[in-house]
DSSP file (Angstrom, degrees, kcal/mol; ACC not computed):
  #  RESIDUE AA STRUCTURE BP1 BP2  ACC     N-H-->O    O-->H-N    N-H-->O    O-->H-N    TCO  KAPPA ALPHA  PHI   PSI    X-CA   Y-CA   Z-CA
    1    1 A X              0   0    0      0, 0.0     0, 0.0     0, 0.0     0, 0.0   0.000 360.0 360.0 360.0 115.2   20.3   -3.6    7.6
    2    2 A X        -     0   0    0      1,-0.1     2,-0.4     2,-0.0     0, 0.0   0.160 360.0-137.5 -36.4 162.8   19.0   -2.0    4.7
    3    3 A X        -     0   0    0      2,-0.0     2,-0.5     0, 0.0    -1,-0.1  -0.959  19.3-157.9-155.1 106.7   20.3   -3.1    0.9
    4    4 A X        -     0   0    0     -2,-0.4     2,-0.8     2,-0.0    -2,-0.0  -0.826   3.6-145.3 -94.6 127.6   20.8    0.0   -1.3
    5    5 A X        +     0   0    0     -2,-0.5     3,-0.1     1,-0.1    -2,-0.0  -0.786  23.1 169.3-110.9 117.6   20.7   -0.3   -5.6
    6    6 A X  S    S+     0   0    0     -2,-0.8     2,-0.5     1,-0.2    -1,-0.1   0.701  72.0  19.2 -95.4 -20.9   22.9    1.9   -7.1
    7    7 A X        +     0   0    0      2,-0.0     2,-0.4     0, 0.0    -1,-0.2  -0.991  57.4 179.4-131.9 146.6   22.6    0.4  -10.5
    8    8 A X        -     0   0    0     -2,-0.5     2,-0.5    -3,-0.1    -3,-0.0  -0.985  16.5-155.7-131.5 151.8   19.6   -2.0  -12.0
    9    9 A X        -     0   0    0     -2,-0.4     2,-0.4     2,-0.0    -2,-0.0  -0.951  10.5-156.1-109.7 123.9   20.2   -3.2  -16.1
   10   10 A X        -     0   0    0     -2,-0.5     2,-0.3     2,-0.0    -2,-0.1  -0.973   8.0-165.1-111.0 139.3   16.4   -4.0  -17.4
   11   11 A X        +     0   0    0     -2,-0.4     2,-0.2     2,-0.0    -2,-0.0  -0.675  15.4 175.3-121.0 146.9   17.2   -6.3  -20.2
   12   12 A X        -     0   0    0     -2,-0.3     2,-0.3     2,-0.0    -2,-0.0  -0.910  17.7-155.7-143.8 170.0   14.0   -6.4  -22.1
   13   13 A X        -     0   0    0     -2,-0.2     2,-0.3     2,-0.0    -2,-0.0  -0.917  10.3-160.0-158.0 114.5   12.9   -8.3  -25.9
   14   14 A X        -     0   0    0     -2,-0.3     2,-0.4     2,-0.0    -2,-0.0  -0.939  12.9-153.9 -68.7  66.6   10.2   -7.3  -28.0
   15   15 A X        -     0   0    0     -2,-0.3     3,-0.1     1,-0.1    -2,-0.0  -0.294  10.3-178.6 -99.4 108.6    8.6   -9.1  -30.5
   16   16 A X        +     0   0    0     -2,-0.4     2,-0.5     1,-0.1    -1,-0.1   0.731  58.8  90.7 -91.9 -22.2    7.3   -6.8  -33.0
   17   17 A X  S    S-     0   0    0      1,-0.1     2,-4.9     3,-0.1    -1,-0.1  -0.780  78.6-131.3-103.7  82.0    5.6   -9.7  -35.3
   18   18 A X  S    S+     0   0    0     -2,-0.5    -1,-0.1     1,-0.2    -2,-0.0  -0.079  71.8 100.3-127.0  11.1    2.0  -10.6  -34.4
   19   19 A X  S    S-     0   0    0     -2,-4.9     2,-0.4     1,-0.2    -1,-0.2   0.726  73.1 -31.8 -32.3-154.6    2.8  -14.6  -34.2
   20   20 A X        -     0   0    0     -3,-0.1    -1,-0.2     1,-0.1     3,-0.1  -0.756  49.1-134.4 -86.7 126.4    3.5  -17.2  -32.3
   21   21 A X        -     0   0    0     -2,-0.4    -1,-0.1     7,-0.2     3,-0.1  -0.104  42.7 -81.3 -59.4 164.3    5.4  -17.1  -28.8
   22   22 A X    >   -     0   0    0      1,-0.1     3,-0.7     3,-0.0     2,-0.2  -0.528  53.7-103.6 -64.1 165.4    8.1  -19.6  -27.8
   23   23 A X  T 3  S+     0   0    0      1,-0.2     3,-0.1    -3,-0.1    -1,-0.1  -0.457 107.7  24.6 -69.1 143.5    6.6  -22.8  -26.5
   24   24 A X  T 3  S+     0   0    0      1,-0.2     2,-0.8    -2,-0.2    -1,-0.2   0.467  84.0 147.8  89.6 -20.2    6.9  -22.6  -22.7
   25   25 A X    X   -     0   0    0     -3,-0.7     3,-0.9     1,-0.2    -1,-0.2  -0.731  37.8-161.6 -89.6 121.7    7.1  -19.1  -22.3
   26   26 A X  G >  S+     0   0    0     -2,-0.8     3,-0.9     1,-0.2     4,-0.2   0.615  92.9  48.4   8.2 -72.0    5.7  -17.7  -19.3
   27   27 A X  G 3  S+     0   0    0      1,-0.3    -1,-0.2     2,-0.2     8,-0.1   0.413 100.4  74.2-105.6 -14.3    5.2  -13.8  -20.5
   28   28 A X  G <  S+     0   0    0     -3,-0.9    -1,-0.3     1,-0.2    -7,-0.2   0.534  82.5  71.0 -75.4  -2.8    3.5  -15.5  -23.8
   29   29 A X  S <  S+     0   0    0     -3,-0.9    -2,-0.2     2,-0.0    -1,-0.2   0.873  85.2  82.5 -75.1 -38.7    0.4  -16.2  -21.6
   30   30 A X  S    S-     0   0    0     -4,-0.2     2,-0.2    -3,-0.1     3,-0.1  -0.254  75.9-131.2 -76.8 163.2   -0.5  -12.9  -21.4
   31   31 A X    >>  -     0   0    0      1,-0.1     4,-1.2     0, 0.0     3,-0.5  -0.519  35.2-102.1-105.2 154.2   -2.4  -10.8  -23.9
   32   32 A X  H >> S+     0   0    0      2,-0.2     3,-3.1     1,-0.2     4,-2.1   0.940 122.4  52.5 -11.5 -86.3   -1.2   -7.3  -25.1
   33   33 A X  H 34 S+     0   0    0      1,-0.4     4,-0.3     2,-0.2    -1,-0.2   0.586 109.0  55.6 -67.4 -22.4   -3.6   -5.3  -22.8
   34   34 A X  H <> S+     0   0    0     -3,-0.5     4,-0.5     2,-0.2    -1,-0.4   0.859 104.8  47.3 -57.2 -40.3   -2.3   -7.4  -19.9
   35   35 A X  H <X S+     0   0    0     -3,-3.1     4,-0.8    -4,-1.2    -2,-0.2   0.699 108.5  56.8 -61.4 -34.3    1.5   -6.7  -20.3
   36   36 A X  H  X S+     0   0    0     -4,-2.1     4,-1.4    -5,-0.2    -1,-0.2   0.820 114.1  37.0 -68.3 -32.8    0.4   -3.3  -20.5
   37   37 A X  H  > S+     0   0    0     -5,-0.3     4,-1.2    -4,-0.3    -2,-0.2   0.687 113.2  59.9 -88.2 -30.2   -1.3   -3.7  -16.9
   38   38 A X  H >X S+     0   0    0     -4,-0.5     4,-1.5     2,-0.2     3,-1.1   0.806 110.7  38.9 -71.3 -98.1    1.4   -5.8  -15.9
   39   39 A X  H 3X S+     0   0    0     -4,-0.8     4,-2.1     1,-0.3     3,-0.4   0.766 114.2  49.2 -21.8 -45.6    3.8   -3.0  -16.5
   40   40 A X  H 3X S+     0   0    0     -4,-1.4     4,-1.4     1,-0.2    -1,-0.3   0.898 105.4  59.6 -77.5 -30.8    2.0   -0.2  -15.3
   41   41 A X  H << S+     0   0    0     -4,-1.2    -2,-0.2    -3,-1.1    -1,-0.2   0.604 113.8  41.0 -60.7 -16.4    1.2   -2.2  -12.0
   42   42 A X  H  < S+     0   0    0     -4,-1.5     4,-0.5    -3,-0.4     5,-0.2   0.700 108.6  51.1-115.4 -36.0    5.1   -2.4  -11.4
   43   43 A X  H  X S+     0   0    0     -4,-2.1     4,-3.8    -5,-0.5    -2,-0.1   0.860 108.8  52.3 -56.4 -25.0    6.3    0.6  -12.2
   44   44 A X  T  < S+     0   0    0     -4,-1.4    -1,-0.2     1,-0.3    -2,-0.2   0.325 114.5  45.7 -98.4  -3.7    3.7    2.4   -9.9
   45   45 A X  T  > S+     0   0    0     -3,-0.1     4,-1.1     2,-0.1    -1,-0.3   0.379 113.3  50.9-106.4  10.7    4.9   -0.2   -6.8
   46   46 A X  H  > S+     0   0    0     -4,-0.5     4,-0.8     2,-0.2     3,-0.5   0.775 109.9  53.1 -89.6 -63.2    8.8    0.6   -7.8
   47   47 A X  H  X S+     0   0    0     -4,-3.8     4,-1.4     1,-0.2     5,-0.2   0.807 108.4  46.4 -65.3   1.1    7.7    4.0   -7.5
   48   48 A X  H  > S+     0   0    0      1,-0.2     4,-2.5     2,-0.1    -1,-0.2   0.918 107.0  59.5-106.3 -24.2    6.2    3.7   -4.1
   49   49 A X  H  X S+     0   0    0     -4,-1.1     4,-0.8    -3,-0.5    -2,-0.2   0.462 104.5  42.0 -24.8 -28.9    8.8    2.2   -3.1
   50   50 A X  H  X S+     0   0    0     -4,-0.8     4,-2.6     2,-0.2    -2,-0.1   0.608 113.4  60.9-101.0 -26.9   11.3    4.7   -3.7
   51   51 A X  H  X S+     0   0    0     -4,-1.4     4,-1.4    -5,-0.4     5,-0.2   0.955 108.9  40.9 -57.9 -52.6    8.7    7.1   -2.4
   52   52 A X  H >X S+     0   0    0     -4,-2.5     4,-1.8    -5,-0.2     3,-1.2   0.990 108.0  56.2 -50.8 -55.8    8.7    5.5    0.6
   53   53 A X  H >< S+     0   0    0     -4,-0.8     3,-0.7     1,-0.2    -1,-0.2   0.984 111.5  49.6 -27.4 -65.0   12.8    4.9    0.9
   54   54 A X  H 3< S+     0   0    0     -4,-2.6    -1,-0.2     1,-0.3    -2,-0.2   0.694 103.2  61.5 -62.6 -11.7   13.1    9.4    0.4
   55   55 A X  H <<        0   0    0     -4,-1.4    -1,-0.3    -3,-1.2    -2,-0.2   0.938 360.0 360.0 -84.3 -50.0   10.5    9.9    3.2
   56   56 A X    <<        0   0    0     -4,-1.8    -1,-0.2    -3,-0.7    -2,-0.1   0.274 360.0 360.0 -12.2 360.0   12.9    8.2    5.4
């Protein structure tokens, strides 16, 4: 049975100040120009996903 999502909340937090990460964080491994690749890589399989779903 299929599992339709009527709402998703992205919570996201932005660090504007060219410092230091928390200790421990994950998403602090990556470099700028990776999060940017990161991001574009996910939006473009959410949207093929949804592409796929409407073909249905």
């Amino acid at each position: 049975m299929p599992i339709e999502i009527k709402e998703l909340h992205i919570k996201a937090v932005i660090n504007q100040e060219g410092g230091q990460s928390p200790a421990g964080s994950a998403a602090g491994a990556a470099s700028a120009p990776d999060k940017g690749r990161i991001v574009a890589e996910c939006v473009e399989k959410v949207l093929e996903i949804l592409k796929q779903q409407n073909e249905r």
